[in-house]
CHARMM internal coordinates of N, CA and C (Angstrom, degrees):
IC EDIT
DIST 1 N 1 CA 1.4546
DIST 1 CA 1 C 1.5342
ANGL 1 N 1 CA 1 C 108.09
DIST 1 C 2 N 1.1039
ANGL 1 CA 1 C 2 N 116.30
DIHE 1 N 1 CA 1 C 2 N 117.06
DIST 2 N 2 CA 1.3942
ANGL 1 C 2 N 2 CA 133.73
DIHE 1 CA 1 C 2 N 2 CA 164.06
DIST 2 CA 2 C 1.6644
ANGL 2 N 2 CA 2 C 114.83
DIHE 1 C 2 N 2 CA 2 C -41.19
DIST 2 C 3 N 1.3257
ANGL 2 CA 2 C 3 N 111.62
DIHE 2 N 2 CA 2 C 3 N 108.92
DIST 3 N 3 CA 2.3532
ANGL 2 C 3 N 3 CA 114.40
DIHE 2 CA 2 C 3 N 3 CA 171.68
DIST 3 CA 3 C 1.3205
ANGL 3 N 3 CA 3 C 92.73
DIHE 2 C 3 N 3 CA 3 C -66.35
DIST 3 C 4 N 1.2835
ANGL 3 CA 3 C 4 N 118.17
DIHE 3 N 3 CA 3 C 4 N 131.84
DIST 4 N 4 CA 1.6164
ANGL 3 C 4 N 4 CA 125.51
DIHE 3 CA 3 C 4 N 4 CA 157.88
DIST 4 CA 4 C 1.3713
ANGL 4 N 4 CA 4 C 110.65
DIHE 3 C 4 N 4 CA 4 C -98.11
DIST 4 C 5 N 1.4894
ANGL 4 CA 4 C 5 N 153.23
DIHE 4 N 4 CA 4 C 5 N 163.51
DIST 5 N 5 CA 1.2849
ANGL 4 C 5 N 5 CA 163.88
DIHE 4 CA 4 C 5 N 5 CA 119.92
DIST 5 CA 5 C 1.1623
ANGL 5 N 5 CA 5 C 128.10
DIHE 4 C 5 N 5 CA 5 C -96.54
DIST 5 C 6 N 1.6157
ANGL 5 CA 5 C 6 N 132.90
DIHE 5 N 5 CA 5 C 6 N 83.50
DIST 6 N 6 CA 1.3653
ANGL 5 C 6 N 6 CA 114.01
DIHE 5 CA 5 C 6 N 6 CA -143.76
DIST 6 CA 6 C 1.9947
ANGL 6 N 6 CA 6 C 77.19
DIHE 5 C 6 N 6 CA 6 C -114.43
DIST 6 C 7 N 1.6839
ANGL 6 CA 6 C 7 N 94.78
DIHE 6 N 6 CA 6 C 7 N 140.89
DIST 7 N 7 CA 1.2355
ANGL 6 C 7 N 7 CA 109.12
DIHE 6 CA 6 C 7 N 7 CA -174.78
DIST 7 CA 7 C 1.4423
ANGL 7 N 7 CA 7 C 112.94
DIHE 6 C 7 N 7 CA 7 C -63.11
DIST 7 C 8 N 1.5962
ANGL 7 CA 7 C 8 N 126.22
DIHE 7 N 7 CA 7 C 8 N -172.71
DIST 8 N 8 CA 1.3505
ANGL 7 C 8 N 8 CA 128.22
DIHE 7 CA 7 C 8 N 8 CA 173.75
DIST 8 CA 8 C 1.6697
ANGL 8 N 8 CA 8 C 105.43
DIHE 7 C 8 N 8 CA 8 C -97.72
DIST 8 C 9 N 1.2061
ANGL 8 CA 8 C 9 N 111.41
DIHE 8 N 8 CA 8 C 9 N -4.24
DIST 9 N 9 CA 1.2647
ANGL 8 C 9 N 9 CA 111.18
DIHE 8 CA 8 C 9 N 9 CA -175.57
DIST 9 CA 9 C 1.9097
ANGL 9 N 9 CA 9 C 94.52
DIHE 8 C 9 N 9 CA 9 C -84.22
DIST 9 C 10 N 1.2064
ANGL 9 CA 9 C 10 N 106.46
DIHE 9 N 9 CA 9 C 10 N -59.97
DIST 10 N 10 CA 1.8824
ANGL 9 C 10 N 10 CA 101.83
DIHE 9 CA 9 C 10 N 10 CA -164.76
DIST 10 CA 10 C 2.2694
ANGL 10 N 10 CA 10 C 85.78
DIHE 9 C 10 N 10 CA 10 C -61.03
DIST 10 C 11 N 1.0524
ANGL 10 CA 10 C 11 N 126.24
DIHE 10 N 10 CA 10 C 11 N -38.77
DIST 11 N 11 CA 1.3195
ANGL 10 C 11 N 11 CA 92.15
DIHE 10 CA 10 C 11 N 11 CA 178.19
DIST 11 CA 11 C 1.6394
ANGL 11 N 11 CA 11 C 149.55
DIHE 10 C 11 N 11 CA 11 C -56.42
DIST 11 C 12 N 1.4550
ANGL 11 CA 11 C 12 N 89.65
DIHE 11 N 11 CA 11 C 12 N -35.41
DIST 12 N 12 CA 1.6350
ANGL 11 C 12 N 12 CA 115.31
DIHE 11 CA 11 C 12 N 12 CA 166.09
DIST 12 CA 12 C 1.4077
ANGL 12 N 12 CA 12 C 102.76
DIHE 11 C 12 N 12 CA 12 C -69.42
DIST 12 C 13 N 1.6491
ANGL 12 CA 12 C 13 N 144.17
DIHE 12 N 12 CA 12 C 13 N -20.31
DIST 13 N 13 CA 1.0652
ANGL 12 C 13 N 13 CA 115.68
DIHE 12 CA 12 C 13 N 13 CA 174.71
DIST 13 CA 13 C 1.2511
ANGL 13 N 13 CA 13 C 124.48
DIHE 12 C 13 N 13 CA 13 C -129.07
DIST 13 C 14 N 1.5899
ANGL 13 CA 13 C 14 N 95.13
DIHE 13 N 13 CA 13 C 14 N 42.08
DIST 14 N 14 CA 1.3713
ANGL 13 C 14 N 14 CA 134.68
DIHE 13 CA 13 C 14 N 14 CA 172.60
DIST 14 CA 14 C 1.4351
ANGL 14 N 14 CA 14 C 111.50
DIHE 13 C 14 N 14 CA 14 C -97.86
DIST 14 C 15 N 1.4070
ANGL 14 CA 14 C 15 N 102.71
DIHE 14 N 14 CA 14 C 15 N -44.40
DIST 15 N 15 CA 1.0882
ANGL 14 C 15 N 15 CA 132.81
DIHE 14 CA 14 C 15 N 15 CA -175.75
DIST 15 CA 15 C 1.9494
ANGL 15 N 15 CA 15 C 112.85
DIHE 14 C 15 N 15 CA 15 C -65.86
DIST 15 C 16 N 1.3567
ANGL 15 CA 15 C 16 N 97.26
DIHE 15 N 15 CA 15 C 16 N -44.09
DIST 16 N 16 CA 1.2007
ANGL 15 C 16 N 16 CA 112.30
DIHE 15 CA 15 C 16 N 16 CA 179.42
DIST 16 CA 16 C 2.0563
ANGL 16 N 16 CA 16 C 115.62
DIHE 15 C 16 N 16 CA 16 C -79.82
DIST 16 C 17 N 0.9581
ANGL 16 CA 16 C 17 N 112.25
DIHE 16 N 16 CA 16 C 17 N -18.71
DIST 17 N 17 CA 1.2053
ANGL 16 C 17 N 17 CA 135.34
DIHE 16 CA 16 C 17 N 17 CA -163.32
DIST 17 CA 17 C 1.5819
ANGL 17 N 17 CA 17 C 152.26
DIHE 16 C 17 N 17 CA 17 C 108.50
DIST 17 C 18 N 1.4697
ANGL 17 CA 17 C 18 N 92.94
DIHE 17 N 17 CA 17 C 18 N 8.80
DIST 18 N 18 CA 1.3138
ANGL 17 C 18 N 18 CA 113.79
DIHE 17 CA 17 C 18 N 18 CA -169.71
DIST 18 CA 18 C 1.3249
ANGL 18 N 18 CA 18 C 129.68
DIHE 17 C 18 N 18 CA 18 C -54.23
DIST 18 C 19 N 1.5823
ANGL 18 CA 18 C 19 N 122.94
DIHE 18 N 18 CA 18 C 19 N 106.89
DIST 19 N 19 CA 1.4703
ANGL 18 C 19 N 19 CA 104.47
DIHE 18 CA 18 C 19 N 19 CA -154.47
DIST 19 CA 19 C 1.4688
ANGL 19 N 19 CA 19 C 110.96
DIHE 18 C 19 N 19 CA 19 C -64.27
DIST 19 C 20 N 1.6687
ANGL 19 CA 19 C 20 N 126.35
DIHE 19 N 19 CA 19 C 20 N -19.14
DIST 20 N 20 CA 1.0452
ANGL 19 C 20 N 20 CA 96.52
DIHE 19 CA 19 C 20 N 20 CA -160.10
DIST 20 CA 20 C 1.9519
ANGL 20 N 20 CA 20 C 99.61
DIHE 19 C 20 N 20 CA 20 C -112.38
DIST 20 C 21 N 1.2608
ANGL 20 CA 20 C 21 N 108.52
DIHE 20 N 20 CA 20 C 21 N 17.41
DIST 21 N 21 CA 0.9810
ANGL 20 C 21 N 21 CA 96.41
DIHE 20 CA 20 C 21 N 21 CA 164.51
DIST 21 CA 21 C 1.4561
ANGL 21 N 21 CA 21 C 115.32
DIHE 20 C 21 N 21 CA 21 C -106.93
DIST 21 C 22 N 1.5608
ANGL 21 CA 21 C 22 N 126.33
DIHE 21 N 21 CA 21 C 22 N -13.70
DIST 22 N 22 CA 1.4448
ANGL 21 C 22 N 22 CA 120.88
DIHE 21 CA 21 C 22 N 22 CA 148.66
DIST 22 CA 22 C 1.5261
ANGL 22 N 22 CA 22 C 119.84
DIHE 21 C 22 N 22 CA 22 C -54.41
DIST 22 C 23 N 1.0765
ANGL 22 CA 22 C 23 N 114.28
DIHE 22 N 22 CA 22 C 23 N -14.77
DIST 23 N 23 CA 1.5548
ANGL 22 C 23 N 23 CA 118.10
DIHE 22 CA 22 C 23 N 23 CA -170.71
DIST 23 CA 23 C 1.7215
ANGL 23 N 23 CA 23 C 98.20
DIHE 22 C 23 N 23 CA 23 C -70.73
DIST 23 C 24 N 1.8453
ANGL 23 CA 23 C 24 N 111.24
DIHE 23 N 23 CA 23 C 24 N -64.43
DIST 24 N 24 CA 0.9664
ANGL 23 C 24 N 24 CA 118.18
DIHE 23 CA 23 C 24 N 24 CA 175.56
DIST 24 CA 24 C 1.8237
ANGL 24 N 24 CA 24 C 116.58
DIHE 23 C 24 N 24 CA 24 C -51.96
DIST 24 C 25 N 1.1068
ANGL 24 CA 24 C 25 N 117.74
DIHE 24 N 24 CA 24 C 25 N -22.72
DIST 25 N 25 CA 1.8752
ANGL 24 C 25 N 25 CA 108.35
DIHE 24 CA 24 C 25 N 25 CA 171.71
DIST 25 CA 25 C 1.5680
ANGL 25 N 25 CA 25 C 110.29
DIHE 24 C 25 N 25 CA 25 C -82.85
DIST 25 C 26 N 1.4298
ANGL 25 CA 25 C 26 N 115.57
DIHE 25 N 25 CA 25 C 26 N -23.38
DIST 26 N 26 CA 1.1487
ANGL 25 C 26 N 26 CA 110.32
DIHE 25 CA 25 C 26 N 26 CA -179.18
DIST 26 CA 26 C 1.6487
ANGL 26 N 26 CA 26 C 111.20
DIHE 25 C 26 N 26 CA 26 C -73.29
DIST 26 C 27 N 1.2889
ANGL 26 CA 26 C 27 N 112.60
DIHE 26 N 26 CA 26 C 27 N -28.37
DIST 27 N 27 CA 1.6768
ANGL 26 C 27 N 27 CA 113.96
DIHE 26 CA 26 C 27 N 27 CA 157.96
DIST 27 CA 27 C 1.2128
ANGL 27 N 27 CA 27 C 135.28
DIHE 26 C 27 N 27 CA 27 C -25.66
DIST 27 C 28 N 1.8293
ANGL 27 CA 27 C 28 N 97.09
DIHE 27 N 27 CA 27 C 28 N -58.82
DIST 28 N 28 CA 1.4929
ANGL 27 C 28 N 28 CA 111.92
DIHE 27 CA 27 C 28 N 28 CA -178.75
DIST 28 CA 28 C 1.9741
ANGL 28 N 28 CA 28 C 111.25
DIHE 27 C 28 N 28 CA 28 C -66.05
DIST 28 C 29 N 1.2586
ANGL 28 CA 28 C 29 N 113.70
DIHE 28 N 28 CA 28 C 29 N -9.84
DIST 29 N 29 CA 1.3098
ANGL 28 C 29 N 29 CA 102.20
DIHE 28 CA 28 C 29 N 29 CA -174.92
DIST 29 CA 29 C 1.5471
ANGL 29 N 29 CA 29 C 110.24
DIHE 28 C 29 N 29 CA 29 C -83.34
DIST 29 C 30 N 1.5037
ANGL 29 CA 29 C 30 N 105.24
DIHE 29 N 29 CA 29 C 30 N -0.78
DIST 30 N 30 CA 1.8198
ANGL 29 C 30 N 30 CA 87.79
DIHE 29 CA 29 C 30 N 30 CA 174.30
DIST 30 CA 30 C 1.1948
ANGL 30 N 30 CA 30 C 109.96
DIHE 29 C 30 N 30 CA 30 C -100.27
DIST 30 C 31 N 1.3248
ANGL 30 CA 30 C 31 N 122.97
DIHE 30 N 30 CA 30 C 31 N 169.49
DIST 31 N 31 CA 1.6982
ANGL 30 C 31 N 31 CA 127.82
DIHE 30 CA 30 C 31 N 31 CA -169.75
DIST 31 CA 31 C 1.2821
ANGL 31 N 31 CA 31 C 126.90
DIHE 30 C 31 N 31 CA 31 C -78.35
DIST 31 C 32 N 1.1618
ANGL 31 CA 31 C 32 N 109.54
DIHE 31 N 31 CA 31 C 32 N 35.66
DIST 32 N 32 CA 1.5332
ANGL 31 C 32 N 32 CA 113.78
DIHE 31 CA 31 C 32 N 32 CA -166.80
DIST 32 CA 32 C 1.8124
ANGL 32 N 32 CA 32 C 107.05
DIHE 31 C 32 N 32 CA 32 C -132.41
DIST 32 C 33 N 1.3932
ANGL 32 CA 32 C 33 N 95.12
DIHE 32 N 32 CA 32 C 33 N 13.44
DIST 33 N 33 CA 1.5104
ANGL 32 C 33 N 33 CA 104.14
DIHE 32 CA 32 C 33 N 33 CA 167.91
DIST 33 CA 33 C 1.3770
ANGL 33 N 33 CA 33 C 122.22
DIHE 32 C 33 N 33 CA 33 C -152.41
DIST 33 C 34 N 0.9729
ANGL 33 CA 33 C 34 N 105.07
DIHE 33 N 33 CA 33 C 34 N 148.43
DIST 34 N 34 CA 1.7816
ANGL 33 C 34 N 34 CA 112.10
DIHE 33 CA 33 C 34 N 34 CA -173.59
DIST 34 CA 34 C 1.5019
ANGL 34 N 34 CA 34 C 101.84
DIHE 33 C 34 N 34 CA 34 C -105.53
DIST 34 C 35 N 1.0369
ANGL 34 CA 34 C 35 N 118.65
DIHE 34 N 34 CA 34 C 35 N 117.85
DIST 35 N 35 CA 1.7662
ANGL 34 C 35 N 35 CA 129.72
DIHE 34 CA 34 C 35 N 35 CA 167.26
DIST 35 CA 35 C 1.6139
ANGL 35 N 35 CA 35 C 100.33
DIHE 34 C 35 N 35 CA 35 C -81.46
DIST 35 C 36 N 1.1940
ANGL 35 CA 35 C 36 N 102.24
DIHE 35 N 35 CA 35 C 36 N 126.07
DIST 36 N 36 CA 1.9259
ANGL 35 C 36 N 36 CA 148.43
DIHE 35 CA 35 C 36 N 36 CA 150.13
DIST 36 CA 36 C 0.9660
ANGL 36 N 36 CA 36 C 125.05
DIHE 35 C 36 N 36 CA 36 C -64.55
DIST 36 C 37 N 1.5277
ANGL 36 CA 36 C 37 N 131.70
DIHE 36 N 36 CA 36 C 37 N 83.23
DIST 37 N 37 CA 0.9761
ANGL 36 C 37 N 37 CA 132.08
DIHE 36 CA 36 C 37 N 37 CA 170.71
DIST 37 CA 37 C 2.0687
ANGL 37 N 37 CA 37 C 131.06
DIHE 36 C 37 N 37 CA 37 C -97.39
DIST 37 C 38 N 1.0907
ANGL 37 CA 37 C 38 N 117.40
DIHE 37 N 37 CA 37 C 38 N 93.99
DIST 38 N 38 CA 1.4537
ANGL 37 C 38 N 38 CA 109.09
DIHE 37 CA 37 C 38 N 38 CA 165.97
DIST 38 CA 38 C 1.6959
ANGL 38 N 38 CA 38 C 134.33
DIHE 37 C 38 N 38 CA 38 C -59.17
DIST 38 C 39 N 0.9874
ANGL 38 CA 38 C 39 N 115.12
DIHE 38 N 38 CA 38 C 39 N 123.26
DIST 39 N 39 CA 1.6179
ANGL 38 C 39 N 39 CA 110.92
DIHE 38 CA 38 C 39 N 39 CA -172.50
DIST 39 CA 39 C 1.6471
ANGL 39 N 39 CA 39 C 98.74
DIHE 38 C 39 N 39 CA 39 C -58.66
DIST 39 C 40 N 1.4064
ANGL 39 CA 39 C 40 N 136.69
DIHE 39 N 39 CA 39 C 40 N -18.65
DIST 40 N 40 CA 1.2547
ANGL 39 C 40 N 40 CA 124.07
DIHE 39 CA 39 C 40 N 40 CA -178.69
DIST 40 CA 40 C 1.6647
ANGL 40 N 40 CA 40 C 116.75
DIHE 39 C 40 N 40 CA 40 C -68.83
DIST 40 C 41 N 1.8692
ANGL 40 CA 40 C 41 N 93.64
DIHE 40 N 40 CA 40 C 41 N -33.25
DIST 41 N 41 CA 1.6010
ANGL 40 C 41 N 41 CA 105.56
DIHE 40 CA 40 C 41 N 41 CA 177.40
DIST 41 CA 41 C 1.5234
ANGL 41 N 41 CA 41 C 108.70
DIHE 40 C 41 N 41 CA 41 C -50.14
DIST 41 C 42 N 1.2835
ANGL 41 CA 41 C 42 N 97.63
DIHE 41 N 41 CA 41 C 42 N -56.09
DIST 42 N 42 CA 1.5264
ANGL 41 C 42 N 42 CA 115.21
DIHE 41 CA 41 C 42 N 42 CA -163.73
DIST 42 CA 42 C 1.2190
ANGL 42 N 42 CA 42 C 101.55
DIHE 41 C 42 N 42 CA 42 C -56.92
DIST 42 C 43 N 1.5331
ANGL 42 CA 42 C 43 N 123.20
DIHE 42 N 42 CA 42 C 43 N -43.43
DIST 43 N 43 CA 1.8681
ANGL 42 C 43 N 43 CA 119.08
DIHE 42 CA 42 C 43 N 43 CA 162.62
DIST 43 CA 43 C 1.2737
ANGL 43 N 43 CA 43 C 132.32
DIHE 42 C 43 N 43 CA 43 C -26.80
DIST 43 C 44 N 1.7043
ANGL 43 CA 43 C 44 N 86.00
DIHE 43 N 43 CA 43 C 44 N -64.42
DIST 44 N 44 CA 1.8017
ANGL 43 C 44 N 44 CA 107.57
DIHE 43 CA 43 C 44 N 44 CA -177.27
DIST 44 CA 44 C 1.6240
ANGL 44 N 44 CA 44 C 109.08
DIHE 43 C 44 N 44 CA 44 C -66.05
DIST 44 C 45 N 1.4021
ANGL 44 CA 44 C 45 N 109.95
DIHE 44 N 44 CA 44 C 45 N -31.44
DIST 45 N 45 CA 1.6910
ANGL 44 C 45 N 45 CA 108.60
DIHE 44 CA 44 C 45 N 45 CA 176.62
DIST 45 CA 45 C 1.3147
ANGL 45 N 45 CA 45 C 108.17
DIHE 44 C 45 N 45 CA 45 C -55.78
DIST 45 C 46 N 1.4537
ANGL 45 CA 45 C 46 N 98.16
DIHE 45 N 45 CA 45 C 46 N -64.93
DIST 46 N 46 CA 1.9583
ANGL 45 C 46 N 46 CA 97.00
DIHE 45 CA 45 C 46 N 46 CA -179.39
DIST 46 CA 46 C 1.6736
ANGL 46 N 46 CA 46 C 147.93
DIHE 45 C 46 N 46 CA 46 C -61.99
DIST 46 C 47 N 1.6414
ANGL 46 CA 46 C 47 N 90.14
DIHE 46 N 46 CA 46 C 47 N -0.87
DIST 47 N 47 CA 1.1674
ANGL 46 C 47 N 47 CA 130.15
DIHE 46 CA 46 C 47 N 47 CA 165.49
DIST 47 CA 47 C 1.2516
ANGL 47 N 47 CA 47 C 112.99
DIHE 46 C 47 N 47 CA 47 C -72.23
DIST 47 C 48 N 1.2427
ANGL 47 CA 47 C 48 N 109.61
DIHE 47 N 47 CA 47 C 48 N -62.70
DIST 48 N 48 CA 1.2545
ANGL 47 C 48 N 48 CA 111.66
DIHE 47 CA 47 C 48 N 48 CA -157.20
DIST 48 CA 48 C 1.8997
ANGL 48 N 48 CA 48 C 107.27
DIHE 47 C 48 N 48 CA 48 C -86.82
DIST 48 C 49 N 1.2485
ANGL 48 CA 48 C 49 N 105.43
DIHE 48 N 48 CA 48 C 49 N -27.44
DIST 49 N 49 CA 1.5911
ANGL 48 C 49 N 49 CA 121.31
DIHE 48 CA 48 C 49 N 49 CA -178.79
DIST 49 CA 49 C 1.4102
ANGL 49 N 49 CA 49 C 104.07
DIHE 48 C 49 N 49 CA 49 C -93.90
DIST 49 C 50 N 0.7291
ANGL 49 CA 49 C 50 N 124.57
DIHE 49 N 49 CA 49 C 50 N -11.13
DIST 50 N 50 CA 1.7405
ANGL 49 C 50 N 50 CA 125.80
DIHE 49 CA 49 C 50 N 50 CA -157.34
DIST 50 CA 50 C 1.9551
ANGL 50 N 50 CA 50 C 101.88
DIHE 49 C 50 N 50 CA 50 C -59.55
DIST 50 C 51 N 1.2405
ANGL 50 CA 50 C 51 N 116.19
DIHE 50 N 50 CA 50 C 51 N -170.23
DIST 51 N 51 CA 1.2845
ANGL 50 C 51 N 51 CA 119.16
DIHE 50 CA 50 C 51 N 51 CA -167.72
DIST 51 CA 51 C 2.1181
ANGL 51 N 51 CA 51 C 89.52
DIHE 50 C 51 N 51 CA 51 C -87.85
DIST 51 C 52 N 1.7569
ANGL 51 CA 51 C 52 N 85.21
DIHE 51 N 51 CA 51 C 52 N 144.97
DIST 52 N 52 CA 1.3249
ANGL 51 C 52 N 52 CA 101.34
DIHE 51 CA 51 C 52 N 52 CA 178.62
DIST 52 CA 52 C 1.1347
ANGL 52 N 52 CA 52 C 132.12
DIHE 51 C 52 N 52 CA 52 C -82.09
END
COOR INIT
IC SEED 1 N 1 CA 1 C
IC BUILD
């Protein structure tokens, strides 16, 4: 199984609509990869997404 690390940048513009960075999350949903998550990512996500 393939480690993934998918940055905070392709999430926010995943998030936003980005086709080709939704393309890349839609990747992680098949079984042939394991998503990587850092609690710092998860910081900077909620930072940056957090309520306005």
């Amino acid at each position: 199984m393939l480690k993934v690390v998918v940055d905070a940048n392709i999430w926010i513009s995943a998030l936003l609509n980005s086709n080709k960075a939704l393309e890349v999350v839609r990747l992680l949903d098949h079984d042939q990869y394991q998503l990587i998550c850092a609690e710092a990512l998860i910081s900077e996500l909620a930072e940056v997404a957090g309520p306005a």
